[in-house]
ChimeraX commands (.cxc) that place a marker at each C-alpha (Angstrom):
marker #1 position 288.32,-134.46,46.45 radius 0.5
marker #1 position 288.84,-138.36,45.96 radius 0.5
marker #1 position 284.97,-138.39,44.43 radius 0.5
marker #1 position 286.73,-136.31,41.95 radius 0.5
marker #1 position 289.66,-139.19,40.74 radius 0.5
marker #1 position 288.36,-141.08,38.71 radius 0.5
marker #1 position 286.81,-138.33,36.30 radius 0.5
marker #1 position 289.50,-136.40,36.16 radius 0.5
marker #1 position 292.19,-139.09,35.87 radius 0.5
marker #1 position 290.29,-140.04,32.60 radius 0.5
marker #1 position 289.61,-136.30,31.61 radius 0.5
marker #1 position 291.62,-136.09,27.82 radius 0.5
marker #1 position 293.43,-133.06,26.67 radius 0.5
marker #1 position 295.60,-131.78,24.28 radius 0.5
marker #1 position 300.01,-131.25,24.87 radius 0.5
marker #1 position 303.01,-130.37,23.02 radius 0.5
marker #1 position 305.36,-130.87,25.83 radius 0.5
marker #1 position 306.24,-131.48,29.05 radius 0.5
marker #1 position 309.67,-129.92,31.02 radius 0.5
marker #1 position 310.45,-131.48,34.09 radius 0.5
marker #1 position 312.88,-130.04,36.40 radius 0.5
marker #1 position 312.35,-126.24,36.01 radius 0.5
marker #1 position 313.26,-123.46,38.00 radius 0.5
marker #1 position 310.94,-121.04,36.27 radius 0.5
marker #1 position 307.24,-120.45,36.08 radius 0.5
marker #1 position 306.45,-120.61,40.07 radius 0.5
marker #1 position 308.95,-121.31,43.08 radius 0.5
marker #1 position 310.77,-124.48,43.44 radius 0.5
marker #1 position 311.77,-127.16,41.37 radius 0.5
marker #1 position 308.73,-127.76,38.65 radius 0.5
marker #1 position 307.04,-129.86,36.44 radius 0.5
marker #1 position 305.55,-127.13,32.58 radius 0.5
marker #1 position 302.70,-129.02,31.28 radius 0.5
marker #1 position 302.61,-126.71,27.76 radius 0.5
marker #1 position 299.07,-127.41,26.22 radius 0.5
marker #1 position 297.92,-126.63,23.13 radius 0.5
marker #1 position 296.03,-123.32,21.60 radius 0.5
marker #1 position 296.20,-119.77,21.53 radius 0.5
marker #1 position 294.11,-116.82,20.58 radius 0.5
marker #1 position 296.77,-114.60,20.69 radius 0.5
marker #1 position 299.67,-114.77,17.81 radius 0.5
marker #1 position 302.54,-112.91,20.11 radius 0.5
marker #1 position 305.11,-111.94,17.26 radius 0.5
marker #1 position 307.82,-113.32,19.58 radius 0.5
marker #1 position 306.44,-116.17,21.06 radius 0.5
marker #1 position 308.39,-118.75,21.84 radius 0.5
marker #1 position 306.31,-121.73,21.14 radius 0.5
marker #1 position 304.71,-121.04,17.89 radius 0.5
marker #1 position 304.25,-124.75,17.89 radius 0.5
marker #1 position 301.28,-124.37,20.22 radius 0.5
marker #1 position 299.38,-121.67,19.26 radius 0.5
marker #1 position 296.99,-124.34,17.00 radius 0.5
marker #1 position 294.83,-126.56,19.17 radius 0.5
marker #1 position 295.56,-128.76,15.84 radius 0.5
marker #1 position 298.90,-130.46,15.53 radius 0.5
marker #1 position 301.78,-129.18,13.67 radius 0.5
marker #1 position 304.40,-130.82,12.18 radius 0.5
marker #1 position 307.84,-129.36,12.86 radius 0.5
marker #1 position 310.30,-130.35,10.17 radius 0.5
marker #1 position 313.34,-131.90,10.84 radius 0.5
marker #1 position 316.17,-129.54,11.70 radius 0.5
marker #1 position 320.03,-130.07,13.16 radius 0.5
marker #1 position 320.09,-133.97,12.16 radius 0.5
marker #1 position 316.44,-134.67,13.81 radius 0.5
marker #1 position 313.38,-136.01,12.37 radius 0.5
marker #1 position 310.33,-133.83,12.00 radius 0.5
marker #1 position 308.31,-133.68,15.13 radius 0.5
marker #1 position 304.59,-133.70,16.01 radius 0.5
marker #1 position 303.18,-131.08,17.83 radius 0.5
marker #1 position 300.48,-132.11,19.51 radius 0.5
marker #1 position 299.49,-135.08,21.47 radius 0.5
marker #1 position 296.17,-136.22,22.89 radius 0.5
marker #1 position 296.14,-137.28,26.81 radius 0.5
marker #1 position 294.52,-137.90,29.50 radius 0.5
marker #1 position 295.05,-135.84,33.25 radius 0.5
marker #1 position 295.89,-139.20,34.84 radius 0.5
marker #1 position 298.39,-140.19,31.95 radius 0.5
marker #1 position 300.07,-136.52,32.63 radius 0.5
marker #1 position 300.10,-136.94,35.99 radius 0.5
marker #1 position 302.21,-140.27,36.23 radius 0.5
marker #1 position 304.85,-137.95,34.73 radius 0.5
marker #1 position 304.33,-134.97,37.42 radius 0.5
marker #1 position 304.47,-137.39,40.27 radius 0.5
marker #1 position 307.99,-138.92,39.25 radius 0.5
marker #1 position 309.58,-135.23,40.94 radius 0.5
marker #1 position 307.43,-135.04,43.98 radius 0.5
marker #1 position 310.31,-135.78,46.14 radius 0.5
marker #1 position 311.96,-132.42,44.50 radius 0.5
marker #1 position 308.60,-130.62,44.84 radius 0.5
marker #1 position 308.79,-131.19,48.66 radius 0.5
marker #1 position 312.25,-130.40,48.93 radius 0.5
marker #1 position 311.84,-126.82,46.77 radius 0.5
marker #1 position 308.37,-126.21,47.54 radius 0.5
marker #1 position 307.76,-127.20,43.74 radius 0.5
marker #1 position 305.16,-128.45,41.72 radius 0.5
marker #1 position 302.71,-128.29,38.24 radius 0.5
marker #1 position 302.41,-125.47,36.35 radius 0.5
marker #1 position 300.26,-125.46,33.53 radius 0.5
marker #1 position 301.38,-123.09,30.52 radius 0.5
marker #1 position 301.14,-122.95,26.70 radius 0.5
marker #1 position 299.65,-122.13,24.83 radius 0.5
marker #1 position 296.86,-120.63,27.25 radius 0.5
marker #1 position 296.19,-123.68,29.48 radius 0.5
marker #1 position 292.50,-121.52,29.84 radius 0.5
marker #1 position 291.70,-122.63,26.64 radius 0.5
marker #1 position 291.22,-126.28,27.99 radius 0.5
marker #1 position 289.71,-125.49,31.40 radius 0.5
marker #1 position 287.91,-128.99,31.74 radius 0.5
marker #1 position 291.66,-130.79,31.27 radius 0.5
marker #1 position 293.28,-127.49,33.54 radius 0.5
marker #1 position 290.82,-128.44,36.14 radius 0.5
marker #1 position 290.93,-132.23,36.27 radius 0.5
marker #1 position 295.44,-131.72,36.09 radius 0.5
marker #1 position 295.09,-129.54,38.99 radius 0.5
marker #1 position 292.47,-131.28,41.19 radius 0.5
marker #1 position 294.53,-134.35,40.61 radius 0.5
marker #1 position 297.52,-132.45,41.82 radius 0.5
marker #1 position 296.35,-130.98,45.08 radius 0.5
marker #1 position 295.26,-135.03,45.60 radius 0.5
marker #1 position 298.73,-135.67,45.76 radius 0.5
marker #1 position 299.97,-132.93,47.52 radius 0.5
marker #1 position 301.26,-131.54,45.11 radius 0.5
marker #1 position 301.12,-127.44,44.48 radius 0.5
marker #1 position 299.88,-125.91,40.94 radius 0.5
marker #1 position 300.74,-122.80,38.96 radius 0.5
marker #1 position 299.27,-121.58,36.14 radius 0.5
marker #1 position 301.00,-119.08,33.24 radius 0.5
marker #1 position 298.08,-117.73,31.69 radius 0.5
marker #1 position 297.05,-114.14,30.22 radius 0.5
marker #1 position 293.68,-114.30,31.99 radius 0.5
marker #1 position 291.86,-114.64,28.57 radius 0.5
marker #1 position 288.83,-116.31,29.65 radius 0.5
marker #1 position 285.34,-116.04,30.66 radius 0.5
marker #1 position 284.26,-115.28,34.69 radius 0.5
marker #1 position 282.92,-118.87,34.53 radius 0.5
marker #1 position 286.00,-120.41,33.51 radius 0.5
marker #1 position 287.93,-118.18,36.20 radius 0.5
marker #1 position 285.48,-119.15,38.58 radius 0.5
marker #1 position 285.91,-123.02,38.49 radius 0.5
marker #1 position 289.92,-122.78,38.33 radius 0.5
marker #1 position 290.98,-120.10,40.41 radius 0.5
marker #1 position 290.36,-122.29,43.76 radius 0.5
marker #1 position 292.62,-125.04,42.72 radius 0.5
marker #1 position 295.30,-122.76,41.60 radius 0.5
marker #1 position 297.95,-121.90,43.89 radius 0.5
marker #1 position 300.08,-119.81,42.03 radius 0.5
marker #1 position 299.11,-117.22,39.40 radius 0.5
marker #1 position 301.72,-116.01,37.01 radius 0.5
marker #1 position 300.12,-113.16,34.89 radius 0.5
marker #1 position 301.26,-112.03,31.55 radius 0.5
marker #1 position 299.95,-108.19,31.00 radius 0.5
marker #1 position 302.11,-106.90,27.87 radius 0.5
marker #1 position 300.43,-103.63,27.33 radius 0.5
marker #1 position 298.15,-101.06,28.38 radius 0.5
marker #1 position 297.47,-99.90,25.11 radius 0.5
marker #1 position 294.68,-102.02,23.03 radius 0.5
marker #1 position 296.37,-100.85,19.89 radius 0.5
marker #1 position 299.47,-101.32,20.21 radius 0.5
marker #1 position 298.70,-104.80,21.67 radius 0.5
marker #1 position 296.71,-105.80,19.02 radius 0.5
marker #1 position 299.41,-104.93,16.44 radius 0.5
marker #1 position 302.14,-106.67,18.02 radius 0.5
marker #1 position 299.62,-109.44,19.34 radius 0.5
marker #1 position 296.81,-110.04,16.72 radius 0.5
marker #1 position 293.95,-108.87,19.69 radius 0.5
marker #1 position 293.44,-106.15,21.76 radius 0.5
marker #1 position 294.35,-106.10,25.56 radius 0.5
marker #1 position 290.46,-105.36,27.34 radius 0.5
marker #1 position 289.64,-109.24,28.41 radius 0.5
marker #1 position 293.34,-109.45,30.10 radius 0.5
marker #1 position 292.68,-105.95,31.71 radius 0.5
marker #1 position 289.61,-106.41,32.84 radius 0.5
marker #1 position 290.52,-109.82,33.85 radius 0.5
marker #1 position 293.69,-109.05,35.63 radius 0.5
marker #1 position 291.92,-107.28,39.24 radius 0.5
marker #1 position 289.57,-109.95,39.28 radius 0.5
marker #1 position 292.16,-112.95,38.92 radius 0.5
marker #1 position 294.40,-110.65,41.70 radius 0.5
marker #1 position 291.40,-110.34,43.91 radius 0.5
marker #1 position 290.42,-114.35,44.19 radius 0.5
marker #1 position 293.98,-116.08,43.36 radius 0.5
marker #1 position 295.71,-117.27,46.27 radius 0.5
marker #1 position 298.84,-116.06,45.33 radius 0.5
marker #1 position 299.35,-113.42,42.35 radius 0.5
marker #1 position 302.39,-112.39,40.12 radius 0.5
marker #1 position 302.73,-109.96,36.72 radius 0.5
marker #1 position 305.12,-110.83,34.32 radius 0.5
marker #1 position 306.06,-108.44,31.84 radius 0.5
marker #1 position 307.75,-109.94,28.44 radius 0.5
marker #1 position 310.36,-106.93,27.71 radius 0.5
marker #1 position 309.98,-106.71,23.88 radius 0.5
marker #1 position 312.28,-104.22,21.91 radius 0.5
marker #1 position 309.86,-101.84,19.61 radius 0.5
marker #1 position 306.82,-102.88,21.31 radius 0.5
marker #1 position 306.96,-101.84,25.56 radius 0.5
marker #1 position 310.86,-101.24,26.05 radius 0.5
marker #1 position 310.20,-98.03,26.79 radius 0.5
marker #1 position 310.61,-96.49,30.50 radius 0.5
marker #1 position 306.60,-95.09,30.13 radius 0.5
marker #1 position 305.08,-98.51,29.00 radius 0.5
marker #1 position 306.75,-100.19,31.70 radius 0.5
marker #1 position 305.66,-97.87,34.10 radius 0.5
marker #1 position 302.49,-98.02,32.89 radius 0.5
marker #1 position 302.09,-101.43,33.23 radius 0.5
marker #1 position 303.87,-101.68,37.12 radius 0.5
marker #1 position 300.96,-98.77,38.11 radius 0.5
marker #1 position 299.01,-101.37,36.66 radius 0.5
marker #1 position 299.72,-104.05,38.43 radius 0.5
marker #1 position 300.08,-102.20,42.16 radius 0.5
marker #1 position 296.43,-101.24,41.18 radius 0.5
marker #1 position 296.00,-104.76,42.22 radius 0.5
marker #1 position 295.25,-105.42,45.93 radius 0.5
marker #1 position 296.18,-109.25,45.33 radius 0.5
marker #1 position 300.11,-108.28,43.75 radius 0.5
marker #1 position 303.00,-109.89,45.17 radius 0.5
marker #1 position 305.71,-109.06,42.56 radius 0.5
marker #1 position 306.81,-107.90,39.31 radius 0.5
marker #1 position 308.55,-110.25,37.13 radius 0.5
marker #1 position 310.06,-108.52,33.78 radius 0.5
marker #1 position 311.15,-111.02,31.18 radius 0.5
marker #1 position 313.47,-110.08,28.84 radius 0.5
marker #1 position 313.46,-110.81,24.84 radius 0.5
marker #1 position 314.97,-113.91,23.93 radius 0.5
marker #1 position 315.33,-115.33,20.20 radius 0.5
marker #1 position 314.90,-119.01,21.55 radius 0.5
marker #1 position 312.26,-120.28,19.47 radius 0.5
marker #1 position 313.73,-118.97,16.48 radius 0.5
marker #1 position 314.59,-122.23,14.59 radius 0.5
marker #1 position 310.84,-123.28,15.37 radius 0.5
marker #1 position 309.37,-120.91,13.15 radius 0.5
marker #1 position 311.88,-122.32,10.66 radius 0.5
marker #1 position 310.74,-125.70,11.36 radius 0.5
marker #1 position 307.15,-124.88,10.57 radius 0.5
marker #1 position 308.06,-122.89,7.37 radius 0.5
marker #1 position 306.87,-119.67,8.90 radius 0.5
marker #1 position 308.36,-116.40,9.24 radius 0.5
marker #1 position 309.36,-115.22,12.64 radius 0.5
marker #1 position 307.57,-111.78,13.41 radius 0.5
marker #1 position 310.48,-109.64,15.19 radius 0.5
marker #1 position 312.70,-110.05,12.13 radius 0.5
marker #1 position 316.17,-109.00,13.29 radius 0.5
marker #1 position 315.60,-106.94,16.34 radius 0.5
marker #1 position 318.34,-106.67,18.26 radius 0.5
marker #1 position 318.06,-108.26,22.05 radius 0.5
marker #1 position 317.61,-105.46,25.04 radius 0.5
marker #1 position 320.86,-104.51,26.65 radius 0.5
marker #1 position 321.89,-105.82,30.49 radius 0.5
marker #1 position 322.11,-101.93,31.25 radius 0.5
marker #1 position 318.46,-101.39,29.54 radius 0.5
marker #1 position 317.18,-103.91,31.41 radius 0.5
marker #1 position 318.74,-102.89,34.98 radius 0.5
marker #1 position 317.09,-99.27,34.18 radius 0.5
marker #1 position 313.53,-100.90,33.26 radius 0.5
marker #1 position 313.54,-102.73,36.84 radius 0.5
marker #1 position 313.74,-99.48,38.66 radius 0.5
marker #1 position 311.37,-97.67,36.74 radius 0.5
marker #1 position 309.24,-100.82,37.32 radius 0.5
marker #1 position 310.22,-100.26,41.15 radius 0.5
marker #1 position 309.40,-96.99,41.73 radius 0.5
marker #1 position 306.38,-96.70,39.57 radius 0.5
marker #1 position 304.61,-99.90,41.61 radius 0.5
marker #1 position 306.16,-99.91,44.79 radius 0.5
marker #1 position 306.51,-104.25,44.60 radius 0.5
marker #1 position 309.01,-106.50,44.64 radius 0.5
marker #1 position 310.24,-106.24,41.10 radius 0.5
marker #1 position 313.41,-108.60,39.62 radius 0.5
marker #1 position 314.44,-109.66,36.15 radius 0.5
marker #1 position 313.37,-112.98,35.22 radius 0.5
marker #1 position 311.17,-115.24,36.96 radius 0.5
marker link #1:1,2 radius 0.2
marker link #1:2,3 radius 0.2
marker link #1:3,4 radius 0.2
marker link #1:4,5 radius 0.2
marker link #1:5,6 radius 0.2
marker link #1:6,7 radius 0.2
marker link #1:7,8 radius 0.2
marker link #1:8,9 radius 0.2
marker link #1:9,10 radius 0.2
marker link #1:10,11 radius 0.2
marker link #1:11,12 radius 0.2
marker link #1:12,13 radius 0.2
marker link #1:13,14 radius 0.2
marker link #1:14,15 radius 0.2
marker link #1:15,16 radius 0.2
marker link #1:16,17 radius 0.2
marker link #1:17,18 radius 0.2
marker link #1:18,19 radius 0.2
marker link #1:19,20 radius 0.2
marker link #1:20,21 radius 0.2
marker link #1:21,22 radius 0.2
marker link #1:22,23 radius 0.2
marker link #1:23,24 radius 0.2
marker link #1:24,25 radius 0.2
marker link #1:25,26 radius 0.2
marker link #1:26,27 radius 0.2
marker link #1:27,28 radius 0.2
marker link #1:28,29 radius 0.2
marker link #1:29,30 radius 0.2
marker link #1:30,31 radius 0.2
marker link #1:31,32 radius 0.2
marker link #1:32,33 radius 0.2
marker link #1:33,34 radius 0.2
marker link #1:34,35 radius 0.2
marker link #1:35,36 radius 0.2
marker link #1:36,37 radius 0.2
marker link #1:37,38 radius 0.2
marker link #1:38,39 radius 0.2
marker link #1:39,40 radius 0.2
marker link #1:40,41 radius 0.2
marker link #1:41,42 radius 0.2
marker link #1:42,43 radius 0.2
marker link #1:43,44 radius 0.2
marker link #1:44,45 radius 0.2
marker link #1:45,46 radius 0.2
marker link #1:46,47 radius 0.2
marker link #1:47,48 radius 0.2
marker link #1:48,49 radius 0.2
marker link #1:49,50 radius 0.2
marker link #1:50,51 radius 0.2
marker link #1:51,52 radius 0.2
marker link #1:52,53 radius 0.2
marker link #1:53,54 radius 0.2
marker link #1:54,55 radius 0.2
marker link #1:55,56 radius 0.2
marker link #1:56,57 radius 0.2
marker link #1:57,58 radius 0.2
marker link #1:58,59 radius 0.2
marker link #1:59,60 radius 0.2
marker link #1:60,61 radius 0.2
marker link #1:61,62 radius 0.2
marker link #1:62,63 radius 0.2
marker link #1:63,64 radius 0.2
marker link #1:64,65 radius 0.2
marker link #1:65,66 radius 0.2
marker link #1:66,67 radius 0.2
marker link #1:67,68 radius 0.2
marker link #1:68,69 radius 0.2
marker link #1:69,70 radius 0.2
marker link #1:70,71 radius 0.2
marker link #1:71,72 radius 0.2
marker link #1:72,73 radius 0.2
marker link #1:73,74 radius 0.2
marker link #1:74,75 radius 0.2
marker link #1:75,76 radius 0.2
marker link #1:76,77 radius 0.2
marker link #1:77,78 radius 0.2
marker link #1:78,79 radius 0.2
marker link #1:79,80 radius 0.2
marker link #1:80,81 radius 0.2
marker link #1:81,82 radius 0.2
marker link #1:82,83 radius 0.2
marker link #1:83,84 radius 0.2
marker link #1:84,85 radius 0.2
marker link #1:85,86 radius 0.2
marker link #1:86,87 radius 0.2
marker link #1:87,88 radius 0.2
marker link #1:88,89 radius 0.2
marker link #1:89,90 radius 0.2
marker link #1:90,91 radius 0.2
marker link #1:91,92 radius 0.2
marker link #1:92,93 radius 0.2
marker link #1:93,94 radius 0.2
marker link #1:94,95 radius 0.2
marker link #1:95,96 radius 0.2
marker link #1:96,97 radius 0.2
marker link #1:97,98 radius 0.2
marker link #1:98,99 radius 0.2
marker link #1:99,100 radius 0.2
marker link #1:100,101 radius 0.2
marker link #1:101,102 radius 0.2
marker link #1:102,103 radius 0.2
marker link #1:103,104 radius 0.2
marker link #1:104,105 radius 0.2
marker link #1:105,106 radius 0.2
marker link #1:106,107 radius 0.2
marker link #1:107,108 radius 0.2
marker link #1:108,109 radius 0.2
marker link #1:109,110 radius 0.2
marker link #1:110,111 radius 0.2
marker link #1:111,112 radius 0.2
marker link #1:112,113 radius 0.2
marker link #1:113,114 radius 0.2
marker link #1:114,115 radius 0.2
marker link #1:115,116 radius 0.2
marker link #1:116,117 radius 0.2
marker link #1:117,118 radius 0.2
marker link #1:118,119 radius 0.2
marker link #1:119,120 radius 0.2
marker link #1:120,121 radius 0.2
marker link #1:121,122 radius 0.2
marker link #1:122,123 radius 0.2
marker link #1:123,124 radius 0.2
marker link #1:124,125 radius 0.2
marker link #1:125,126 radius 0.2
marker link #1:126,127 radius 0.2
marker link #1:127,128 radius 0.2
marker link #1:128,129 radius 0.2
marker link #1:129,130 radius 0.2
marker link #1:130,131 radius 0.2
marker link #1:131,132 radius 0.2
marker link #1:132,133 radius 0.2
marker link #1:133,134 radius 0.2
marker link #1:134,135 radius 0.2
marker link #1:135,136 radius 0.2
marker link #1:136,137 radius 0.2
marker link #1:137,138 radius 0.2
marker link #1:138,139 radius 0.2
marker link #1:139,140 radius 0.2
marker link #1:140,141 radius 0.2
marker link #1:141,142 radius 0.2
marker link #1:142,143 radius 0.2
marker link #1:143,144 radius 0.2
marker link #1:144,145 radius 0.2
marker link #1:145,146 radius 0.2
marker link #1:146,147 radius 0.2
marker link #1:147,148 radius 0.2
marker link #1:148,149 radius 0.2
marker link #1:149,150 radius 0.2
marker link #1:150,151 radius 0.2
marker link #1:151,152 radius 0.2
marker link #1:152,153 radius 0.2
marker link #1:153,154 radius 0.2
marker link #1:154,155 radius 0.2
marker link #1:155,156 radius 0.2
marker link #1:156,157 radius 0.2
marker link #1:157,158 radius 0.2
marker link #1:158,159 radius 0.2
marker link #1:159,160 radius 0.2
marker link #1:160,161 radius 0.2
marker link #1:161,162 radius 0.2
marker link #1:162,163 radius 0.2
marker link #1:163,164 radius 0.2
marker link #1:164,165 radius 0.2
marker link #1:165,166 radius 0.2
marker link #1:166,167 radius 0.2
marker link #1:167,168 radius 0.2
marker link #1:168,169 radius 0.2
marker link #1:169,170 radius 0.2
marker link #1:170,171 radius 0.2
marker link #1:171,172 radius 0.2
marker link #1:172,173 radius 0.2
marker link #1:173,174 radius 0.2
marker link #1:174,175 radius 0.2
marker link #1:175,176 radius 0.2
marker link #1:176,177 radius 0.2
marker link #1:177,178 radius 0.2
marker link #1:178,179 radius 0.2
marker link #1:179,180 radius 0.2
marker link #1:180,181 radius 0.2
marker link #1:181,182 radius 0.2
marker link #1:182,183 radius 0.2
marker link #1:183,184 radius 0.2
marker link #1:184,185 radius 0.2
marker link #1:185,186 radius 0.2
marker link #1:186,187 radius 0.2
marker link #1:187,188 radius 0.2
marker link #1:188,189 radius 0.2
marker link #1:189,190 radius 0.2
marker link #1:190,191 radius 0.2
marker link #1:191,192 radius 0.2
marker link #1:192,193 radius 0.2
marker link #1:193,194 radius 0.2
marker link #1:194,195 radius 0.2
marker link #1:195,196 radius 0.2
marker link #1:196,197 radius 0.2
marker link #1:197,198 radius 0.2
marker link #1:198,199 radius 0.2
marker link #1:199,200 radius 0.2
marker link #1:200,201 radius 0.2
marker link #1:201,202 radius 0.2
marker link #1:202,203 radius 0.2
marker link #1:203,204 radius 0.2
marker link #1:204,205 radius 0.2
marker link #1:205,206 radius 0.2
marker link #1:206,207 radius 0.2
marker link #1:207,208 radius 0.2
marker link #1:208,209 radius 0.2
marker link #1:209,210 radius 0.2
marker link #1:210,211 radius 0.2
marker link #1:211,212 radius 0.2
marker link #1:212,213 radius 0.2
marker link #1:213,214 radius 0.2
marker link #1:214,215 radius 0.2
marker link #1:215,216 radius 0.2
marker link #1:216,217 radius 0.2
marker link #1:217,218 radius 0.2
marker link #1:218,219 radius 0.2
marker link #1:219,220 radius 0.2
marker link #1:220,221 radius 0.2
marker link #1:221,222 radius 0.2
marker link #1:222,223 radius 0.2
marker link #1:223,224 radius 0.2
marker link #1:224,225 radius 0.2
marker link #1:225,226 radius 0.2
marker link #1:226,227 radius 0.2
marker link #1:227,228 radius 0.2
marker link #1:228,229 radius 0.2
marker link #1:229,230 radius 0.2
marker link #1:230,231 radius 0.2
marker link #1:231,232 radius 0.2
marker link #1:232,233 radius 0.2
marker link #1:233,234 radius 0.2
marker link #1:234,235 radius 0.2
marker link #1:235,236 radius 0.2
marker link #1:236,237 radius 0.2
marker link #1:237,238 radius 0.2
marker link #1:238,239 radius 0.2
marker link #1:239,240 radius 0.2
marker link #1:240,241 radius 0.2
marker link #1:241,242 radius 0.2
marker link #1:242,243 radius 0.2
marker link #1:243,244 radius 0.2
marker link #1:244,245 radius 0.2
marker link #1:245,246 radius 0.2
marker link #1:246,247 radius 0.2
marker link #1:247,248 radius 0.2
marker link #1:248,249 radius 0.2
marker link #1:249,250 radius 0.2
marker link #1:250,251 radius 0.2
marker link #1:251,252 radius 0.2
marker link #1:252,253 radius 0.2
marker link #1:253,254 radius 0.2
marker link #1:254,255 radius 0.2
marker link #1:255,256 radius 0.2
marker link #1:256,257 radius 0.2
marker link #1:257,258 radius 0.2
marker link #1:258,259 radius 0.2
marker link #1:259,260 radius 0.2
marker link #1:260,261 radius 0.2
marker link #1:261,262 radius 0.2
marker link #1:262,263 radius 0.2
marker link #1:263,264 radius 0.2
marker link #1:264,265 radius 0.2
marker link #1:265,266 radius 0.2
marker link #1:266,267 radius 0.2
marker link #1:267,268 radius 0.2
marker link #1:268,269 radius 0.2
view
């Protein structure tokens, strides 16, 4: 893979943050590389900040100044910032994971980030809903480690209400992805009034044990944390006041997730 540094080092692409020391979004301790552009407009989503590939400007909010969204690098500038942690990546059995945004939407920047990453030993993840073409799947997939895998419906209509596109790419992408990724995991964001209910769920963990490749189950409940971004971008946000889903709620959801799939299945992930 060394043929492959230089290229990739210089390979530019577009950010709106990077989190070091998670615990979420593959095992270990981890380096989120979030890049920018969506297609999808979630009506929840927590970084509506990077659903442009354009920047945004984020006014200024709690005593801040306003904030740029969106910042043009290159792999090997991203990756001086990865590498800081790889003494916690060894430790945890950390690493990168690439998320958004959909990080597919950049594949030539996705590729070089992770190419660079397995040259330094270090493992990759990817938080992605699958929403890209066989040739794009083809060219990551080997370099990608970890697979986390939104699927937030099985119906296309109800997806593309909540979701601004309908759900066939990601389905017909999902047994594919679970066939060739190295190591596979659904997550399910739990969203009051759009797949809280004990059917949808178990529609979606049949779904997913469908899947020869599934490890796990990862349901993710409804959180208001990106609230005071929409705000901040003089938008509304799209789940209004909907209340968040009960502990109890939740602890029902996981077992119907459990015995409708069979897999490992926890809250969170």
């Amino acid at each position: 893979m060394t043929e492959y540094y230089a290229s990739d080092a210089a390979t530019r692409g577009r950010i709106f943050d990077i989190q070091r020391y998670s615990v979420n979004d593959g095992p270990g301790i981890r380096t989120i590389v979030f890049l920018k552009g969506c297609m999808f407009r979630c009506r929840w989503c927590s970084n509506p900040e990077g659903q442009l590939f354009e920047p945004v400007t984020l006014k200024a909010m709690h005593g801040k100044g306003d904030k740029i969204a969106g910042t043009d690098v290159t792999a090997g500038e991203v990756m001086e910032t990865v590498l800081r942690d790889s003494v916690y990546y060894a430790r945890s059995g950390g690493g990168l994971t690439l998320s958004g945004g959909e990080a597919l939407l950049q594949p030539d920047f996705a590729l070089a980030l992770f190419r660079l990453a397995h040259l330094h030993g270090v493992n990759t993840a990817i938080e992605t809903t699958g929403y890209a073409s066989r040739e794009v799947l083809d060219r990551l997939l080997p370099h990608i480690d970890y697979v986390l895998m939104d699927i937030k419906h099985m119906d296309p209509k109800k997806h593309e209400a909540f979701i601004g596109k309908t759900n066939e790419r990601v389905l017909e992408n999902a047994p594919y992805i679970a066939q060739h990724a190295h190591h596979y995991t659904v997550r399910v964001p739990v969203i009051p009034t759009f797949n809280d209910t004990d059917a949808e769920i178990a529609a979606i963990a049949r779904f997913a044990a469908s899947m020869p490749g599934t490890k796990a189950i990862h349901l993710l409940p409804y959180h208001r944390l990106g609230m005071d971004k929409y705000t901040a971008l003089g938008r509304d946000y799209g789940m209004g006041t909907v209340p968040l889903i009960p502990d109890e709620k939740m602890r029902r959801l996981l077992l119907v997730a459990q015995e409708s799939s069979g897999l490992a299945c926890q809250i969170g992930g």
